[in-house]
C-alpha positions as CSV (number, residue, x, y, z in Angstrom):
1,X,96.2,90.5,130.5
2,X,100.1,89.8,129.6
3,X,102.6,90.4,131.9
4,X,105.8,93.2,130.9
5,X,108.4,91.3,128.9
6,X,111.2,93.5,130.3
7,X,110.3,91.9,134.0
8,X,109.7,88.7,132.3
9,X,113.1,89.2,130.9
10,X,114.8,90.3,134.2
11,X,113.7,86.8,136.0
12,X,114.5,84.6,133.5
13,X,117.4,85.9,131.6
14,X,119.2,88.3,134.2
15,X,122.6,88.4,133.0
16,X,121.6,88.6,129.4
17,X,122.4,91.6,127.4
18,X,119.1,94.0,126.5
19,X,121.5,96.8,124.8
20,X,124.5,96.8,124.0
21,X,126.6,99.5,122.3
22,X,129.0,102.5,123.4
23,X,127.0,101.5,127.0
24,X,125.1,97.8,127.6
25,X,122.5,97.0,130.1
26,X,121.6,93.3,131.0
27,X,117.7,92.6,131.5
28,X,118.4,92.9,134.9
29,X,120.1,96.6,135.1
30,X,117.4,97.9,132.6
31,X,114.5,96.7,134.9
32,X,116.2,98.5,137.8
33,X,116.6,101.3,135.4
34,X,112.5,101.5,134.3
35,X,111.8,101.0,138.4
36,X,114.3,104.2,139.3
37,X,112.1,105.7,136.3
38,X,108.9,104.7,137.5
39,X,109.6,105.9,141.1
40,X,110.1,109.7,139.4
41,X,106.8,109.7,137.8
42,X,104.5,108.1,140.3
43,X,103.0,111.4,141.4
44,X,102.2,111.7,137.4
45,X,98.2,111.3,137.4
46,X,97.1,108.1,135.1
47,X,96.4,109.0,131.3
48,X,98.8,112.1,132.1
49,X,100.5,112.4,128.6
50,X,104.2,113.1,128.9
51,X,106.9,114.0,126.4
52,X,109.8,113.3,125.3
53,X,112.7,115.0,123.2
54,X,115.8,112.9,124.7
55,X,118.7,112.1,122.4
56,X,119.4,109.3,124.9
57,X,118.6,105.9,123.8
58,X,118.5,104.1,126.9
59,X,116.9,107.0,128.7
60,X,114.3,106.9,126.4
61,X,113.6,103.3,126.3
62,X,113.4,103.2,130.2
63,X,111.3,105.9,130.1
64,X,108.8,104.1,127.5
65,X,108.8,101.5,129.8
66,X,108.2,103.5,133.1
67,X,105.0,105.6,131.6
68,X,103.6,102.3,130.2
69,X,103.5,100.4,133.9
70,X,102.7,103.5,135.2
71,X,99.5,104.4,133.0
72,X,101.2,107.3,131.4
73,X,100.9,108.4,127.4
74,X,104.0,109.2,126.0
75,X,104.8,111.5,123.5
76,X,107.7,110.9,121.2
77,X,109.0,114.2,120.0
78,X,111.7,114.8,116.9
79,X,114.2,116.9,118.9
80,X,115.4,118.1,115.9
81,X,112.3,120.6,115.6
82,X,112.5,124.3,116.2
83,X,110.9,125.1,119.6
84,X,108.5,126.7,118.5
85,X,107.0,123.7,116.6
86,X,107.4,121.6,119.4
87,X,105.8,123.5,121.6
88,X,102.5,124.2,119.4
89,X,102.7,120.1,119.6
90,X,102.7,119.9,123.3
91,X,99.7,122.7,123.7
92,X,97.8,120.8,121.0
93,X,97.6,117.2,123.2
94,X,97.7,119.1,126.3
95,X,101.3,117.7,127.5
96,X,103.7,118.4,129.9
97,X,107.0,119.9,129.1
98,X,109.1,117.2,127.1
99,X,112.1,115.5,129.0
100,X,115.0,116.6,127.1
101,X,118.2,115.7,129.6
102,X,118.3,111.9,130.5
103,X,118.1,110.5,134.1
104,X,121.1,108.5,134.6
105,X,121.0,105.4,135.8
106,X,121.9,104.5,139.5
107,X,123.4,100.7,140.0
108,X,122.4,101.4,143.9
109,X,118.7,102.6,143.7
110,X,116.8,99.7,145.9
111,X,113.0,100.1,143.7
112,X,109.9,100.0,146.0
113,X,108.4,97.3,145.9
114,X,105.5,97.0,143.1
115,X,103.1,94.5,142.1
116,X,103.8,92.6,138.9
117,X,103.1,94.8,135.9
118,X,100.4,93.8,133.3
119,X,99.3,95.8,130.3
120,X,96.0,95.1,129.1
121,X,94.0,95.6,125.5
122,X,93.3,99.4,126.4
123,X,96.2,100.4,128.0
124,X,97.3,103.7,126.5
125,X,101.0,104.4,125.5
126,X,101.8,106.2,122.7
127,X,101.2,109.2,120.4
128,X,103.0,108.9,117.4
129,X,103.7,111.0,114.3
130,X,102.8,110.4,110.6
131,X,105.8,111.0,108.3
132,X,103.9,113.3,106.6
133,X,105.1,112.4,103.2
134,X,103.1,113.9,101.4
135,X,100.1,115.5,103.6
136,X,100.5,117.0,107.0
137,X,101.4,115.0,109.9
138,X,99.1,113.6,111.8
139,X,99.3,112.3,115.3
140,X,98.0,109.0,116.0
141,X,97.3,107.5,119.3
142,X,98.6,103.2,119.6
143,X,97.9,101.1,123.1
144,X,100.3,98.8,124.1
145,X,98.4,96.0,122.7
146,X,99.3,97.6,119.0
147,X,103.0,97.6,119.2
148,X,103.0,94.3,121.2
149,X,100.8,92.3,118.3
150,X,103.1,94.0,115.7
151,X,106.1,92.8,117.2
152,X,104.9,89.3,117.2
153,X,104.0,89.1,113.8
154,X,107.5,90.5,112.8
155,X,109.5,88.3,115.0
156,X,107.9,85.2,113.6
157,X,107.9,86.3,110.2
158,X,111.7,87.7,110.1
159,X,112.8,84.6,113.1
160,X,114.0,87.3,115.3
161,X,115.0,85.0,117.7
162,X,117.3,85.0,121.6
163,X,120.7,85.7,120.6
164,X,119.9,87.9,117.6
165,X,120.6,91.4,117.6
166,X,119.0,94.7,115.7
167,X,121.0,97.7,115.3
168,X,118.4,100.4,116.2
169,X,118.9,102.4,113.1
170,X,115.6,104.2,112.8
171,X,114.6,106.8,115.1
172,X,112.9,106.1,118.3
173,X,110.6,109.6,117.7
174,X,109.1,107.2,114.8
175,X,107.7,104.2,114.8
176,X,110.0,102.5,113.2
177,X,112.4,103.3,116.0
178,X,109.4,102.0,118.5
179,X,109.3,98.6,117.2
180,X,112.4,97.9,117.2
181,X,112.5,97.9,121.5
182,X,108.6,96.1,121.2
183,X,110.5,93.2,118.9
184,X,113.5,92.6,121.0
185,X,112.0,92.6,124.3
186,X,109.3,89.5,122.8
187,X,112.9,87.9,121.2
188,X,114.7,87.9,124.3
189,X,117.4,89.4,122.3
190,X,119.5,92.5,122.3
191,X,119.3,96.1,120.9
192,X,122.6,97.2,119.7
193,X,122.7,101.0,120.0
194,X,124.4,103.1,116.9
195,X,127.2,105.1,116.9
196,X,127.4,107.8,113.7
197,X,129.3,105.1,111.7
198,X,126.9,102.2,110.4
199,X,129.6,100.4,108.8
200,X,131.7,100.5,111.9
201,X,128.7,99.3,113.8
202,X,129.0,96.3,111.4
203,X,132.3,95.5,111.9
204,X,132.5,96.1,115.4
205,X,129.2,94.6,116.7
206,X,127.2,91.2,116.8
207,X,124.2,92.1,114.9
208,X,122.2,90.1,112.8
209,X,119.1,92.6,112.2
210,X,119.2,95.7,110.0
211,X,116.6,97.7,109.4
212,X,117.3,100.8,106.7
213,X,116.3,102.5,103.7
214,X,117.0,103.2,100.2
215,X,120.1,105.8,100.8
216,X,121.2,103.6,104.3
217,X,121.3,100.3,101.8
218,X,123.2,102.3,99.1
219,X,125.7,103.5,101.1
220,X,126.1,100.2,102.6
221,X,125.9,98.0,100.1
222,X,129.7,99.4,98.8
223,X,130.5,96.8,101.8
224,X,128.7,93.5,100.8
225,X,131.1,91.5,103.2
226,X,129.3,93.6,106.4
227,X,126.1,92.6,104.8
228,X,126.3,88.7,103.7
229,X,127.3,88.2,107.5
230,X,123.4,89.5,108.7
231,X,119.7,87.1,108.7
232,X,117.9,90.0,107.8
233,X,117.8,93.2,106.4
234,X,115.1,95.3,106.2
235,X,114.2,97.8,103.6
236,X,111.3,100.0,103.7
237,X,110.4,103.8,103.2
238,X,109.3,103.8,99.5
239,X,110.2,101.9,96.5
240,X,114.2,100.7,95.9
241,X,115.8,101.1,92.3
242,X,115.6,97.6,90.2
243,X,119.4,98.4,90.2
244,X,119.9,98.4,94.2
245,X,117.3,95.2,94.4
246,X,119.6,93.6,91.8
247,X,122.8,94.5,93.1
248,X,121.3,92.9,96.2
249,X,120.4,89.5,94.4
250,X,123.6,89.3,92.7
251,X,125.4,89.7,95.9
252,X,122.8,87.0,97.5
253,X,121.7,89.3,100.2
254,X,118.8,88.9,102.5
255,X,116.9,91.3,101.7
256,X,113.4,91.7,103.0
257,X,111.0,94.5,101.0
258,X,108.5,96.1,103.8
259,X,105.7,98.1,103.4
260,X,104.3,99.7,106.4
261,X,102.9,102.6,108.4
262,X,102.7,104.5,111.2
263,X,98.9,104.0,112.0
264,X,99.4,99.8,111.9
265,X,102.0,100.1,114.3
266,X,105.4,99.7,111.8
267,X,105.2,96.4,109.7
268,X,102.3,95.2,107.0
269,X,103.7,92.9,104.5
270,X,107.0,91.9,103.6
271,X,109.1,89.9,101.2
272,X,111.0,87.1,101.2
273,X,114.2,87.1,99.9
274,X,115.2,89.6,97.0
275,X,111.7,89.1,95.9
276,X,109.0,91.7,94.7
277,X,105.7,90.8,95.9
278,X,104.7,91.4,99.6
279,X,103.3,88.2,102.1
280,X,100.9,90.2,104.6
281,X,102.3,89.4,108.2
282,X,100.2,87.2,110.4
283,X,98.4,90.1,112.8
284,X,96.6,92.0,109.9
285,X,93.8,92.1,107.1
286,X,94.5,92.8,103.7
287,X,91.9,93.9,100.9
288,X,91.7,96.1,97.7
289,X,88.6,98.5,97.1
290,X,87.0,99.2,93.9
291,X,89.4,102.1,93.3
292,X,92.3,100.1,94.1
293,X,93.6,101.0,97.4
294,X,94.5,99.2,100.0
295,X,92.4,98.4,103.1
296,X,93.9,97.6,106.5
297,X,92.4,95.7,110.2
298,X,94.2,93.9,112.5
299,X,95.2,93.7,116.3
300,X,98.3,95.8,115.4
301,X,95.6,99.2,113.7
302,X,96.0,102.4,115.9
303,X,93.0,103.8,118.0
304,X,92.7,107.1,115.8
305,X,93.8,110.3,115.1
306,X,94.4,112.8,118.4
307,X,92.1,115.7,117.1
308,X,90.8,118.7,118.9
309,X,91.2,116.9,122.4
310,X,89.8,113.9,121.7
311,X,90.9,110.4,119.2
312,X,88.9,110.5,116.1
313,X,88.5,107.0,115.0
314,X,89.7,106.2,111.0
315,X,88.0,103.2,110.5
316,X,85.0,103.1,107.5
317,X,81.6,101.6,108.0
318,X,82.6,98.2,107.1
319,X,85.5,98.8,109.9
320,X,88.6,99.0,107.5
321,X,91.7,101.8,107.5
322,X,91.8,103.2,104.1
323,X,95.3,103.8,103.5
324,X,95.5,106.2,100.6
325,X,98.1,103.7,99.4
326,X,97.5,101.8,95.8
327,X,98.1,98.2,95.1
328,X,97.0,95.1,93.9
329,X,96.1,91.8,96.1
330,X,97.2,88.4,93.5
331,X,97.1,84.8,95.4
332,X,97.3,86.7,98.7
333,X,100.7,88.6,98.0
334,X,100.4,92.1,98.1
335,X,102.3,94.6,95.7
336,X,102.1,98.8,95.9
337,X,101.6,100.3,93.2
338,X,101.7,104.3,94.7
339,X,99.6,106.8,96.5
340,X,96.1,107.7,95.6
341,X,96.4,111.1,97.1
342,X,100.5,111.8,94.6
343,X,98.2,111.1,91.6
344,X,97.6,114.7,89.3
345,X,96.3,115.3,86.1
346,X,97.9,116.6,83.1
347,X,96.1,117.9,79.8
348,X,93.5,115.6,80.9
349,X,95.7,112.8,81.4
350,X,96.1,111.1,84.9
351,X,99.4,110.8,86.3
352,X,100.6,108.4,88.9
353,X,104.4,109.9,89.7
354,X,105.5,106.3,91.0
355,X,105.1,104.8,87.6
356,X,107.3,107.5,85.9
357,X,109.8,106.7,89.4
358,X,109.7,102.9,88.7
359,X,110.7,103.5,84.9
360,X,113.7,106.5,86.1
361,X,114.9,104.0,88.7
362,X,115.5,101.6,86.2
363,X,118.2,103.6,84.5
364,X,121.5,103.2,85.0
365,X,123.0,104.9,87.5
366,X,119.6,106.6,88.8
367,X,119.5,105.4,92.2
368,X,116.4,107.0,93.4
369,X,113.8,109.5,92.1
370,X,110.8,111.2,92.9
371,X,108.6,113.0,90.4
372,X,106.3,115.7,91.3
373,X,103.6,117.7,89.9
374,X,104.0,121.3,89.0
375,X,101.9,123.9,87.3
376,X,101.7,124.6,83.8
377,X,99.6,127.0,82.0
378,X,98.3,125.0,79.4
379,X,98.2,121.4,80.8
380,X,97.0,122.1,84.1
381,X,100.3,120.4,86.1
382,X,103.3,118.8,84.3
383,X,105.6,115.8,86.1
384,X,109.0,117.2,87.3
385,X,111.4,114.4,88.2
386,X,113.9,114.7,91.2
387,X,116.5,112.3,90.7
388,X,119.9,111.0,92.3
389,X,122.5,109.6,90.3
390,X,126.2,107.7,91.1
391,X,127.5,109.5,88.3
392,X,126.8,112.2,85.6
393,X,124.5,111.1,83.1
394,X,123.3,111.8,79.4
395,X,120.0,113.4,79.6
396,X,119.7,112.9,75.4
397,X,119.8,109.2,76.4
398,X,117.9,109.0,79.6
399,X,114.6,110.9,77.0
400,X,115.3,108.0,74.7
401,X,115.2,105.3,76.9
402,X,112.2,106.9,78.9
403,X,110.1,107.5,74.9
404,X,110.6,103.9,74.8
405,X,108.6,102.8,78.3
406,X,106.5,105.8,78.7
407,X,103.9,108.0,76.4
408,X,105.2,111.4,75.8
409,X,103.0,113.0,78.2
410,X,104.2,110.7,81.5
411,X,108.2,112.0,80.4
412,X,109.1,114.7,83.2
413,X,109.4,118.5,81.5
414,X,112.8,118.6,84.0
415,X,115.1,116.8,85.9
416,X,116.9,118.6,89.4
417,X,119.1,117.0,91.8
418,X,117.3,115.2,94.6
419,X,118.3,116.2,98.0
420,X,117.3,115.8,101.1
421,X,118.8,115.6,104.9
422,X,116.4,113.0,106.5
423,X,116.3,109.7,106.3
424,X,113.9,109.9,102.8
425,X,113.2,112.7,100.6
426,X,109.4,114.5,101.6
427,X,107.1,115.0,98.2
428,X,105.5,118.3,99.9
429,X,109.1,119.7,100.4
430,X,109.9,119.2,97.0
431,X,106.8,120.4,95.4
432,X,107.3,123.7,97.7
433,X,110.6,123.8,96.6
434,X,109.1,124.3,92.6
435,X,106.6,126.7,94.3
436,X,109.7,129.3,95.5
């Protein structure tokens, strides 16, 4: 049994700062906060799953907090969903209707008073979403125990440490978002919530913690002065271009490369500095199967998949989480090579799109690419490639440099303009997109 970090937090840190941002909150408020939260769902009956579709930050976070002490599963929804979808999600798990307008905090509620709060292995807490990247999303079911054991490992492993501070720059409907709370309330340090501006954020607040992706780091990198100030940023959602990992050297940025998932609560392996190949954190079990993927266990791996009103577990006999993810395990550093499940075939040739994405990103001014498959009469599928560029490019040159690093039948037929408004571009969108 561990006791809640937040009320560990509160007693020993009081006046400390857990967010800070357009509105703060020491340890102290925010346990106040959680209690005033608490008190509002104590007629909520225990394993009761509750949602949530709050733009609020804090709200959120205090509502996390609340349904964990109180027994309570909570549902993280993408409030950016029509209602229609959200709603089909809220039948499916059997949830009540999602808190969408915050509870505002009240600096003169007196909380009743409550024993000390412990969470234990099985305490449930939260559904989560898949990314869905390039198969349907899935909704997977974490314990407390899973985000806590994650956190650890990352903290150590990145020296998260009291008086750091992350920018929460992921959502907090993924988990990404999620372990960004978990790691600063085991820190002791503070969450610095955004404003629309990133750079500003930068400029304007302490933060020494950035987690972000490939567009995120390309649109900051234009500022290297914002970034040579931080410990550690984070880059993860898919493979970087060589150029933006070499732009990142040159400028002697810490840079960490991530590889994770939703199902092993956020984090797997990272890098160290500017470096390729992946150290798998502390809390987790790597291994490679005869097909080359990678197989996952560790204290941070999810309970299962939340199907037909009951968690299916995802482990195979020998008690692994087969990823779907390639890669290859060399003096216990870990490098992925793509996705078993993005491979197609092509006049009888197998294709693996993130070797033709590796080769495109290495081209200047190609700052990220995705290639998909799409049908052809005579070859069965043939690779498209999706690509973003800084500037206009010379297709006649871009086939020459691609005849000389890939055989004829790996060189995409076409190349469109990658867009996308999320945080990363989705593989199924863009194969639909060929489709219509």
């Amino acid at each position: 049994m561990h006791k809640c970090p937040l009320q560990e937090n509160a007693l020993e840190n009081p006046d400390d700062y857990f967010i800070e941002g357009p509105c703060s909150y020491t340890y102290s408020q925010f346990e106040s906060y959680v209690r005033q939260i608490q008190d509002l769902l104590e007629d909520y009956q225990e394993g009761q799953v509750i949602a949530a579709a709050t733009q609020n930050p804090p709200f959120f976070i205090a509502l996390l907090i609340a349904a964990m002490r109180e027994k309570l599963i909570l549902f993280p929804i993408n409030f950016r969903l029509p209602e229609d979808e959200i709603n089909k999600k809220l039948n499916e798990i059997n949830a009540l209707n999602p808190f969408k307008d915050q509870v505002a905090f009240d600096p003169s509620f007196k909380a009743s008073p409550k024993d000390p709060f412990f969470y234990s292995k099985d305490a449930l807490i939260t559904y989560l979403m898949t990314s869905g990247t390039s198969s349907a999303p899935k909704i997977c079911m974490h314990t407390t125990y899973n985000h806590i054991n994650s956190a650890k490992a990352s903290n150590n492993f990145l020296r998260y440490e009291k008086d750091d501070a992350w920018l929460l720059s992921m959502p907090l409907f993924h988990v990404s978002g999620i372990s960004l709370i978990f790691r600063t309330l085991l820190a002791k340090a503070t969450l610095i919530l955004p404003t629309k501006n990133q750079q500003s954020d930068l400029e304007n607040f302490p933060i020494t913690h950035l987690s972000c992706v490939n567009t995120q780091l390309q649109r900051l990198i234009a500022s290297p002065h914002l970034l040579k100030k931080l410990k550690v940023i984070l880059l993860g959602g898919g493979a970087p271009s060589s150029s933006l990992i070499e732009k990142a050297k040159e400028l002697q940025l810490p840079l960490y490369q991530t590889y994770g998932l939703t199902e092993l609560s956020s984090q797997v392996a990272t890098s160290k500095k500017c470096e390729t190949p992946l150290c798998p954190l502390e809390h987790c079990e790597v291994q490679i199967d005869k097909d080359g993927q990678i197989l996952l266990r560790g204290d941070s791996l999810f309970s299962g998949y939340y199907s037909n009103q009951k968690i299916e577990p995802a482990l195979n006999k020998e008690g692994w989480f087969e990823t779907k993810d390639l890669g290859i395990l060399k003096n216990e550093h870990l490098t992925v090579t793509g996705r078993a499940d993005n491979l197609f075939i092509s006049g009888g040739e197998n294709i693996q799109p993130e070797e033709i994405e590796a080769k495109l990103q290495k081209y200047p001014g190609i700052t990220e690419a995705i290639v998909v498959p799409k049908k052809h009469t005579e070859f069965g599928f043939s690779p498209i490639a999706f690509i973003k560029v800084e500037d206009s490019f010379n297709a006649a040159h871009l086939n020459e440099f691609l005849q000389s690093c890939l055989p004829k039948f790996k060189i995409p037929k076409r190349f469109l303009p990658l867009e996308y408004d999320s945080l990363k571009p989705c593989r199924k969108t863009l194969k639909q997109s060929l489709k219509d």
